[in-house]
BATOR-411600 format. One record per residue: residue in three letters; y, z, x of N, C-alpha, C in turn. Coordinates in steps of 0.1 Angstrom, whole numbers, plus 5000, padded with zeros to 4 digits. Each point is the difference from the previous one (the first is absolute). Layout:
BEGIN
<ALA <Y Z X> <Y Z X> <Y Z X>>
...
END
This chain:
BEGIN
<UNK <4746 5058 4925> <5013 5005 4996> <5011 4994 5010>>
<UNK <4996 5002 5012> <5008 4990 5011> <5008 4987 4998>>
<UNK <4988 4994 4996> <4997 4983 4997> <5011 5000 4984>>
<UNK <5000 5010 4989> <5007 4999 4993> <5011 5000 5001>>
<UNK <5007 5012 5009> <5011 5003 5003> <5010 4989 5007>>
<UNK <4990 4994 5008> <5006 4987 5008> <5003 4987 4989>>
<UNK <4992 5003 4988> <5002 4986 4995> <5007 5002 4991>>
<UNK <5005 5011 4997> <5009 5008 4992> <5015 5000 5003>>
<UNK <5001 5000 5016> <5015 5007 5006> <5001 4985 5007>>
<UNK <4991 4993 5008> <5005 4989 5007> <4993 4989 4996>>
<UNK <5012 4988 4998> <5001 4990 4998> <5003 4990 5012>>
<UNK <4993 5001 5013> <5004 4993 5010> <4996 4982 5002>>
<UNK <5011 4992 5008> <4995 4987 4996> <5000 4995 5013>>
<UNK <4991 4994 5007> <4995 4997 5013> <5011 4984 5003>>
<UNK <5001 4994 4990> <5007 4990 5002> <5019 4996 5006>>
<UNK <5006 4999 5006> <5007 4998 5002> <5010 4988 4992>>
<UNK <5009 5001 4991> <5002 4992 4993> <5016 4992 5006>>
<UNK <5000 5004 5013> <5012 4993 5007> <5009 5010 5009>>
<UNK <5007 4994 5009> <5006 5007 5012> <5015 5003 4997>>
<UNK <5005 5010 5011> <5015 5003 5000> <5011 4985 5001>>
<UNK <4990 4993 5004> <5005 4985 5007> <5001 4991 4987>>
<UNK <4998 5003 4992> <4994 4991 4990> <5018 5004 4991>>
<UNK <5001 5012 5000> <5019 5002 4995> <5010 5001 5014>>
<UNK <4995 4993 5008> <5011 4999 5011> <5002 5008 5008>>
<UNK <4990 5014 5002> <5003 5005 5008> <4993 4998 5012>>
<UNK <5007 5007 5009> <4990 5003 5013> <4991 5012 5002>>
<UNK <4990 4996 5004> <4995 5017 5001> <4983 4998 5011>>
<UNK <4994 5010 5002> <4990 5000 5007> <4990 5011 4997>>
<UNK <4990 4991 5002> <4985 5008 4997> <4998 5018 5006>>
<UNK <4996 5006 4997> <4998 5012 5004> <4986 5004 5001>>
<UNK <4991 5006 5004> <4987 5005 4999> <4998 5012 5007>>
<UNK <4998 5012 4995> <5004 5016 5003> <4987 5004 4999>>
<UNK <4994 5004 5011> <4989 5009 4997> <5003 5016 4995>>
<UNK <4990 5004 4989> <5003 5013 4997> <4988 5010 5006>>
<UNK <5002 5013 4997> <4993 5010 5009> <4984 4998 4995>>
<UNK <4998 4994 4991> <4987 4995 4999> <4997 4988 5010>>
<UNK <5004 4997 5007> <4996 4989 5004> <5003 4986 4995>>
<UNK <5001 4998 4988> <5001 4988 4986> <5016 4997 5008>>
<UNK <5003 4983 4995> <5009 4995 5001> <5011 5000 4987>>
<UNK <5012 5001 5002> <5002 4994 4987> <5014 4989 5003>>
<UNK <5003 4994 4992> <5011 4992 4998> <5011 4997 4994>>
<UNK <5010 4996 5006> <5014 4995 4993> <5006 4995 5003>>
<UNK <5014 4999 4999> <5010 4992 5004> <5012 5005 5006>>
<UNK <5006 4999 5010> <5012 5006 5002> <5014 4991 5002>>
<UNK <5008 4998 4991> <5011 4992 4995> <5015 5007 5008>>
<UNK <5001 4996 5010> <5008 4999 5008> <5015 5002 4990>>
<UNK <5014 5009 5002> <5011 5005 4993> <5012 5000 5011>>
<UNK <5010 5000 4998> <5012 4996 5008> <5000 5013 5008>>
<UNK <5000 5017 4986> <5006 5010 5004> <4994 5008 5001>>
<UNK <4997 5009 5012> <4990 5012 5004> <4998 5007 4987>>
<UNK <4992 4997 4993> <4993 5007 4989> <4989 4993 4997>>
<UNK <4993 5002 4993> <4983 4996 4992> <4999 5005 4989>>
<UNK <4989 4994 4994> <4998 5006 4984> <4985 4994 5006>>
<UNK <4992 5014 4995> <4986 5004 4999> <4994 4993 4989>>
<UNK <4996 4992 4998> <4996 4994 4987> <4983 5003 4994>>
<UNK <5002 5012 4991> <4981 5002 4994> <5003 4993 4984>>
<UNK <4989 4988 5002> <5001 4995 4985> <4989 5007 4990>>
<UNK <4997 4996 4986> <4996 5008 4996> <4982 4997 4998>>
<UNK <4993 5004 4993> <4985 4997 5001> <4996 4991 4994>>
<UNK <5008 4985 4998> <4995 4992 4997> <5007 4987 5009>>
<UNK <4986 4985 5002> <5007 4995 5010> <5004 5006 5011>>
<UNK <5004 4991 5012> <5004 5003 5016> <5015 4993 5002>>
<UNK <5004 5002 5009> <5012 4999 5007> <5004 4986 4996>>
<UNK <4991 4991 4996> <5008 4986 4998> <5008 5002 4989>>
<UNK <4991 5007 4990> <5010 5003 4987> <5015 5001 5004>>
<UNK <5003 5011 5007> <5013 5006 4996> <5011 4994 5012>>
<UNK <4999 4981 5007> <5006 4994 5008> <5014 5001 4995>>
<UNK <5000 4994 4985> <5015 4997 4992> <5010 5012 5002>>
<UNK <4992 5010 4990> <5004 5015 5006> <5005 5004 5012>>
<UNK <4992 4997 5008> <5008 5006 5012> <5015 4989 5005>>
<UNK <4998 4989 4999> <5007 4994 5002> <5015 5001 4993>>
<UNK <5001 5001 4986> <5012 5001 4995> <5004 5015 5005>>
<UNK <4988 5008 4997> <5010 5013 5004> <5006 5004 5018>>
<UNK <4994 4993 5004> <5001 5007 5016> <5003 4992 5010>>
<UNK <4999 4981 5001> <4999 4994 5006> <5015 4998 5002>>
<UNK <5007 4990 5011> <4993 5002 5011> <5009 5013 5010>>
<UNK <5003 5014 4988> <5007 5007 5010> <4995 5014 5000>>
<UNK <4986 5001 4995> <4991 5012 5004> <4991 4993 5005>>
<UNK <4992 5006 5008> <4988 5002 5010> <4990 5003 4986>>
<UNK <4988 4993 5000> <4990 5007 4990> <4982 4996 5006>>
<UNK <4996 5011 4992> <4986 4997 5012> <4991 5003 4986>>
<UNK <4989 4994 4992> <4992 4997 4993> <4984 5003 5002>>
<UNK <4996 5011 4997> <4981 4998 5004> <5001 5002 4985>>
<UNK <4980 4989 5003> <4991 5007 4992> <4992 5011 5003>>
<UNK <4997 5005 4992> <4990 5015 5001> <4985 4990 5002>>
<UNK <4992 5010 5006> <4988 4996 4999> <4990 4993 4990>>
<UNK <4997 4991 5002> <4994 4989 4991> <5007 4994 4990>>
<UNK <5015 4997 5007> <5008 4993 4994> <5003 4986 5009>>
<UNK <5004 4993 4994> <5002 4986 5006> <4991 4997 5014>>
<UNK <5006 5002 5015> <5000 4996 5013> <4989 5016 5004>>
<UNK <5003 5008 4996> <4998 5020 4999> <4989 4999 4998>>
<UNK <4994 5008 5010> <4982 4999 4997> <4997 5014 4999>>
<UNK <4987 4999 4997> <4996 5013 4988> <4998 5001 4993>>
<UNK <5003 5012 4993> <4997 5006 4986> <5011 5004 4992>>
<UNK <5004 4997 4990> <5017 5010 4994> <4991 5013 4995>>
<UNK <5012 5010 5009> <4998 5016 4991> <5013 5010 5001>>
<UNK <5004 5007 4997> <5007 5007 4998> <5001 5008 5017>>
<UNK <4995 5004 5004> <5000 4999 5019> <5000 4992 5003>>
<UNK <4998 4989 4999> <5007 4986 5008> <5007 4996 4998>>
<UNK <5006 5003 4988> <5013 4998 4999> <5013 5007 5004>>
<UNK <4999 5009 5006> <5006 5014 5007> <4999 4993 5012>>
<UNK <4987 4997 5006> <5002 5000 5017> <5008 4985 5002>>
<UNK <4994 4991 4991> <5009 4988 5003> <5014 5002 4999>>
<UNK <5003 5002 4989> <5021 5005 5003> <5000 5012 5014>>
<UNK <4995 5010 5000> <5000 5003 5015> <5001 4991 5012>>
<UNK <4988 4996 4999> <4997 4982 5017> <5009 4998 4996>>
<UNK <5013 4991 4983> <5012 4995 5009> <5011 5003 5003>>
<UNK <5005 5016 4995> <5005 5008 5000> <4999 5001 5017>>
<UNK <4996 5001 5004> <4994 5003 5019> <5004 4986 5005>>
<UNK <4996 4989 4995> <5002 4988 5005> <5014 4995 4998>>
<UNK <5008 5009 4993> <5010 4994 4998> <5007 5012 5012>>
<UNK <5002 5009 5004> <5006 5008 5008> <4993 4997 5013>>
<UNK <4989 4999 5001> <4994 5001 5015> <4999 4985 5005>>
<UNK <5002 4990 4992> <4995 4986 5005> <5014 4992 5001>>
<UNK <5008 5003 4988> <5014 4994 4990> <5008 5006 5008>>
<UNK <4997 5014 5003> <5017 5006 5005> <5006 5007 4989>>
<UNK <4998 4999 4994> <5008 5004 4986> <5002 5014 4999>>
<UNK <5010 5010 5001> <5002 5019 4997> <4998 4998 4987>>
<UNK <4985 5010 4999> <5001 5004 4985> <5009 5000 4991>>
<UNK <5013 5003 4998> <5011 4999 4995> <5004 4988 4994>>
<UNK <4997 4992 5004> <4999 4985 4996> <4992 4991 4996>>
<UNK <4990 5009 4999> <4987 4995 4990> <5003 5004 4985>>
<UNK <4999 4992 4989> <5005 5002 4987> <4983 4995 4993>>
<UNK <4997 5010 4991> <4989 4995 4998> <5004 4998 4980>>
<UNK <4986 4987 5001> <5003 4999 4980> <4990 4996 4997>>
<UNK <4995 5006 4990> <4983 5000 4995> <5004 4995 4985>>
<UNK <4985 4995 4994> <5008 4995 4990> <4983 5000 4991>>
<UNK <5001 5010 4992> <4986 5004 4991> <4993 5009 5011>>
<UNK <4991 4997 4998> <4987 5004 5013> <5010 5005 5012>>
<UNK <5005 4986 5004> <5007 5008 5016> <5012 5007 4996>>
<UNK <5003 5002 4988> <5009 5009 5002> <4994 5019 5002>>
<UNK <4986 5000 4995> <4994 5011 5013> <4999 4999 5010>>
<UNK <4995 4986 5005> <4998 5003 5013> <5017 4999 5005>>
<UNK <5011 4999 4995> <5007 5004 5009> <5010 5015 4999>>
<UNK <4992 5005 4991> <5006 5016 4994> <4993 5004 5014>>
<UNK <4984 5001 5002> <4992 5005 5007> <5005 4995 5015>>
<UNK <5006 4986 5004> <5002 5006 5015> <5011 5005 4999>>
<UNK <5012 4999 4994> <5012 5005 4998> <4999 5019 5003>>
<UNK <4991 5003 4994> <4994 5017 5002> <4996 5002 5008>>
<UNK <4999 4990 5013> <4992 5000 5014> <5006 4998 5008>>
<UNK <5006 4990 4998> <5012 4992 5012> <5013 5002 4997>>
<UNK <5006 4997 5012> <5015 4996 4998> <5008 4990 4992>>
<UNK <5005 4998 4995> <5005 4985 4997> <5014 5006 4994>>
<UNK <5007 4983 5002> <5013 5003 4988> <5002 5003 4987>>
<UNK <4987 4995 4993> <5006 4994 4984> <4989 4999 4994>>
<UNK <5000 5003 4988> <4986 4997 4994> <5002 4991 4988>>
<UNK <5001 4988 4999> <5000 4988 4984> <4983 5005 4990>>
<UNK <5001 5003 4985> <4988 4999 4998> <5003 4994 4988>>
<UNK <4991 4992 4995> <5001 4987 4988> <4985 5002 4993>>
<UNK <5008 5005 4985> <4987 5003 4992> <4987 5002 5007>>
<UNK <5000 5016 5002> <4989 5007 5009> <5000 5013 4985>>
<UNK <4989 5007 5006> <4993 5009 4988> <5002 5015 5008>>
<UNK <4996 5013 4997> <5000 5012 5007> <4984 5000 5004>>
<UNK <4990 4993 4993> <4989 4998 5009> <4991 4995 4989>>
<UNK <4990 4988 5005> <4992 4996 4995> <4990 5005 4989>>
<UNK <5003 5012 4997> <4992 5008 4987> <5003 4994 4986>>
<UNK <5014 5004 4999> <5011 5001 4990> <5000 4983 4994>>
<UNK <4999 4992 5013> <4999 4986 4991> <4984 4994 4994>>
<UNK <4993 5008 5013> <4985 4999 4995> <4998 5003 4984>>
<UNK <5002 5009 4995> <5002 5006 4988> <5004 4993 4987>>
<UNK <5011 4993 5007> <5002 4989 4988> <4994 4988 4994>>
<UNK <4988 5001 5009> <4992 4986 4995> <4986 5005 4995>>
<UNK <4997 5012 5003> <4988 5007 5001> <5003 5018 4999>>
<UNK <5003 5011 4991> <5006 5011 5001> <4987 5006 5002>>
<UNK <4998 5010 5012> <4994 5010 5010> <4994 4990 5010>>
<UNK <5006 4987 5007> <4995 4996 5009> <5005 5002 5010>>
<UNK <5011 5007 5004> <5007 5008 5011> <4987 5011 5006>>
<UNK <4994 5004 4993> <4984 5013 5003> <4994 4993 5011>>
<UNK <4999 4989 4999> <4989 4994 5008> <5007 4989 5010>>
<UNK <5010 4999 5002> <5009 4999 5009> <5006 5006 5015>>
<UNK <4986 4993 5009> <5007 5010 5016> <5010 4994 5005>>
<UNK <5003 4992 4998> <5014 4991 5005> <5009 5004 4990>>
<UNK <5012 5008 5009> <5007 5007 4989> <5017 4993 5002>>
<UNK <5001 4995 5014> <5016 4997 5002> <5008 5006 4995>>
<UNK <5003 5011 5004> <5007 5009 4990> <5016 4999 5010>>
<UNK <5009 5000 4993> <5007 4997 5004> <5008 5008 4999>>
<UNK <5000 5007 4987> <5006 5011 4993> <4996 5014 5009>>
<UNK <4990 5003 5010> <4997 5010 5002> <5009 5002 5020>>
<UNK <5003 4988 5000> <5007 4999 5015> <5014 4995 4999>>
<UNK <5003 4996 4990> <5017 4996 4997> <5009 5010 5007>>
<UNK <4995 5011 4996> <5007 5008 5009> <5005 5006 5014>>
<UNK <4989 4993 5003> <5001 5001 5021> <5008 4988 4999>>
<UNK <5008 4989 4993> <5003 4989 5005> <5016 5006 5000>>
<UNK <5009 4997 5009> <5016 5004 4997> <5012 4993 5009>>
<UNK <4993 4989 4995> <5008 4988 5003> <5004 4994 4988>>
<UNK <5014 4987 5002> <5001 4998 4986> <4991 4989 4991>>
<UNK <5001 5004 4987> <4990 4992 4994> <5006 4992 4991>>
<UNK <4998 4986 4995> <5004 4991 4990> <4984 5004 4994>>
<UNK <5001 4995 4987> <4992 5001 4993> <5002 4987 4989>>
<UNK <4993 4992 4997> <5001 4990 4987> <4988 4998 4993>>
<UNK <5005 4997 4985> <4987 5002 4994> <5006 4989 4985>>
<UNK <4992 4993 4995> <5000 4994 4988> <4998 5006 4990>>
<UNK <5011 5003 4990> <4996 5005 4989> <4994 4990 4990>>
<UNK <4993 4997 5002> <4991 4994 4989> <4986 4996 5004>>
<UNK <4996 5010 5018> <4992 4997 5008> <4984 5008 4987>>
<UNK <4992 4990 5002> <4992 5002 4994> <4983 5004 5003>>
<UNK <5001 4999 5012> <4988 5002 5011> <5005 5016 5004>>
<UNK <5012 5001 5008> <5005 5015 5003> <5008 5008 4992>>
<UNK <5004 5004 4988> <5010 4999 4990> <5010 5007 5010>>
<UNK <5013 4997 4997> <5012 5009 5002> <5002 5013 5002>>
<UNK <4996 5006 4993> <4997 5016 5000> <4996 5002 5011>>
<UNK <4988 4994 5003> <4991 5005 5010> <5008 5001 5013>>
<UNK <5010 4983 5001> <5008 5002 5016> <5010 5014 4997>>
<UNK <5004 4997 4993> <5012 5013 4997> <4993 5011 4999>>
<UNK <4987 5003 5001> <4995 5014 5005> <5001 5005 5012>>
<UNK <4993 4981 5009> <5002 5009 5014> <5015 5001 5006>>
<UNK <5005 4993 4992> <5017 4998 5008> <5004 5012 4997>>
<UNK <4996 5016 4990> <5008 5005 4995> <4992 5015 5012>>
<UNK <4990 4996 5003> <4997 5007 5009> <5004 4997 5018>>
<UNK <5009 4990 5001> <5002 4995 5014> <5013 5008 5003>>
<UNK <5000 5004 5012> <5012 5004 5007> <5016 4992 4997>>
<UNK <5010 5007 5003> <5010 4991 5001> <5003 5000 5015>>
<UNK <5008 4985 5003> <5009 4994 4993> <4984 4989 4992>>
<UNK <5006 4995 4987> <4989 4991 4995> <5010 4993 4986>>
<UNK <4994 4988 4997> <5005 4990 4993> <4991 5000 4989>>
<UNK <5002 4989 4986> <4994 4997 4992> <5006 4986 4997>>
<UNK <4989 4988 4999> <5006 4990 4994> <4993 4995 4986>>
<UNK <5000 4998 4992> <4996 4998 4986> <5000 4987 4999>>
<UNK <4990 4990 5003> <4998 4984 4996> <4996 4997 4988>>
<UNK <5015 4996 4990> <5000 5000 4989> <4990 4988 4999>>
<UNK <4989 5006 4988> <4992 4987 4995> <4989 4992 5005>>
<UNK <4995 5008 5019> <4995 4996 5007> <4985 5007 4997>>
<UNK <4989 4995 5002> <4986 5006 4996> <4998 5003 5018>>
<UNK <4986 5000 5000> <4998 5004 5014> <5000 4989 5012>>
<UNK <4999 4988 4994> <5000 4988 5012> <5007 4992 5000>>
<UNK <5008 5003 4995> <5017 4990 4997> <5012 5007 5001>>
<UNK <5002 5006 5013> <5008 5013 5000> <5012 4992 5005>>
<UNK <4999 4992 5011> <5010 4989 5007> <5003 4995 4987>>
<UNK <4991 4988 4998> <5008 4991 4990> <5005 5005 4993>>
<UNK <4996 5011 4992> <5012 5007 4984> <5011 5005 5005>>
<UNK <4994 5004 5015> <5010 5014 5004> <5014 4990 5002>>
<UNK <5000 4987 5004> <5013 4995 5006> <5009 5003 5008>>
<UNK <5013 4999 4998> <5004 5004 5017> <5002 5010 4998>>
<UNK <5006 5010 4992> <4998 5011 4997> <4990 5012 5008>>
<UNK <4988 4991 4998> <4984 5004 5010> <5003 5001 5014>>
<UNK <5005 4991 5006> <5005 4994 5011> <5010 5005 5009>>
<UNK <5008 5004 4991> <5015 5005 5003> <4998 5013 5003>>
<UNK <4989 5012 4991> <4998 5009 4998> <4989 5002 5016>>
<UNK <4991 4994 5007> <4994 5000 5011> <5009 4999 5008>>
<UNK <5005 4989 5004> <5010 4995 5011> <5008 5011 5003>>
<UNK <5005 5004 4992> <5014 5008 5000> <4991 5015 5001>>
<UNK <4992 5004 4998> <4990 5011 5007> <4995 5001 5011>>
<UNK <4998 4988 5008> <4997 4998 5013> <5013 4995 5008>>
<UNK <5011 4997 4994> <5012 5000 5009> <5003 5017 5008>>
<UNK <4998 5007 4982> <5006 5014 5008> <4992 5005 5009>>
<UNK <4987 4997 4995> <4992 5009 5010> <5001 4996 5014>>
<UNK <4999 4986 5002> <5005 4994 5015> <5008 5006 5006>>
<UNK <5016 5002 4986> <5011 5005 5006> <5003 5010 5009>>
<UNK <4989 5013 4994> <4996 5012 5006> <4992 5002 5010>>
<UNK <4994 4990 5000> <4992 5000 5011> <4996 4985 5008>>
<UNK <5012 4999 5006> <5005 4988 5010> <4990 4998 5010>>
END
């Protein structure tokens, strides 16, 4: 059931399909050991203005995927730091649902104890998958801000839709919906309505359960992996301008 679960929830790819350097950025290797012992890896992309953005991508592919991404949205005037979860790309291990918790923990710590960085100025944005893992440190840690991009209230609810009562046999629960509530910081939330892997509904459940202050962005036309490109600047305009304020407040 393990071995199902894993081949079920993660889609991890060992390969590196290109660097921060490769769209002009600058940036530098990172390798974090976690409380297990295990290493894992990323990137940290250097920003003009005392802030960061916590970057958890989602369970498919590793950190090379989401270069472009980070680039249009953040470069070069946010700070941004990139891991894979365990047995993703550089990330050694196993992927599971606790390793995916302690790794955003290791850089959540790496970013204040090594970076310098006041919690306050850590903005975190998950996006599917990591948008639990960043409900779950957000319910743990301090931070500014929470971005979440077509994320579910917990892995049950989508299990179900490809297979109805396969949530039963599901111990990896990521529930997101059950800790949204300890989080009370502000939150953007975006979601494709025509997302077809997480349906719409589902983001707008857990959004309707999150604290305020909190946002909704509606990516007209966007399915689950084309959220940038449909979203347009609109998408763009709608982050940026969420991480201005939050900065603002917290200088």
């Amino acid at each position: 059931m393990g071995l199902f679960e894993r081949a079920f929830i993660f889609y991890p790819e060992r390969q590196l399909c290109g660097f921060p350097s490769d769209d002009g950025m600058e940036y530098q290797d990172v390798t974090l050991q976690g409380p297990d012992g295990l290493m894992i890896h990323g990137w940290f992309i250097p920003g003009r203005r005392k802030a960061v953005i916590l970057f958890f991508h989602g369970n498919a592919g590793n950190i090379s995927h989401r270069i472009e991404k980070t680039r249009l949205l953040f470069y070069p005037e946010i700070s941004s730091l990139m891991i894979d979860y365990h047995g993703y790309g550089r990330s050694h291990g196993t992927p599971s649902e606790k390793a995916c918790y302690l790794d955003a923990l290791t850089s959540w710590e790496y970013l204040v104890l090594e970076r310098h960085f006041e919690p306050n100025q850590i903005i975190l944005l998950g996006e599917s998958l990591g948008g639990a893992v960043a409900v779950d440190l957000a319910a743990r840690k301090d931070v500014a801000a929470i971005i979440l991009e077509s994320t579910f209230p917990n892995i049950g609810v989508v299990a179900n839709r490809f297979l109805p009562g396969l949530s039963v046999f599901l111990k990896r629960k990521f529930d997101s919906l059950s800790k949204i509530s300890r989080v009370h910081v502000p939150l953007l939330q975006l979601h494709g309505d025509e997302d077809d892997l997480v349906p719409y509904e589902l983001g707008r459940k857990l959004f309707e359960a999150a604290n305020e202050p909190k946002e909704f962005f509606t990516i007209k036309g966007a399915h689950h992996n084309d959220t940038y490109e449909l979203g347009g600047e609109a998408y763009f305009q709608a982050i940026r301008e969420f991480i201005n304020r939050t900065i603002a407040v917290n200088p």
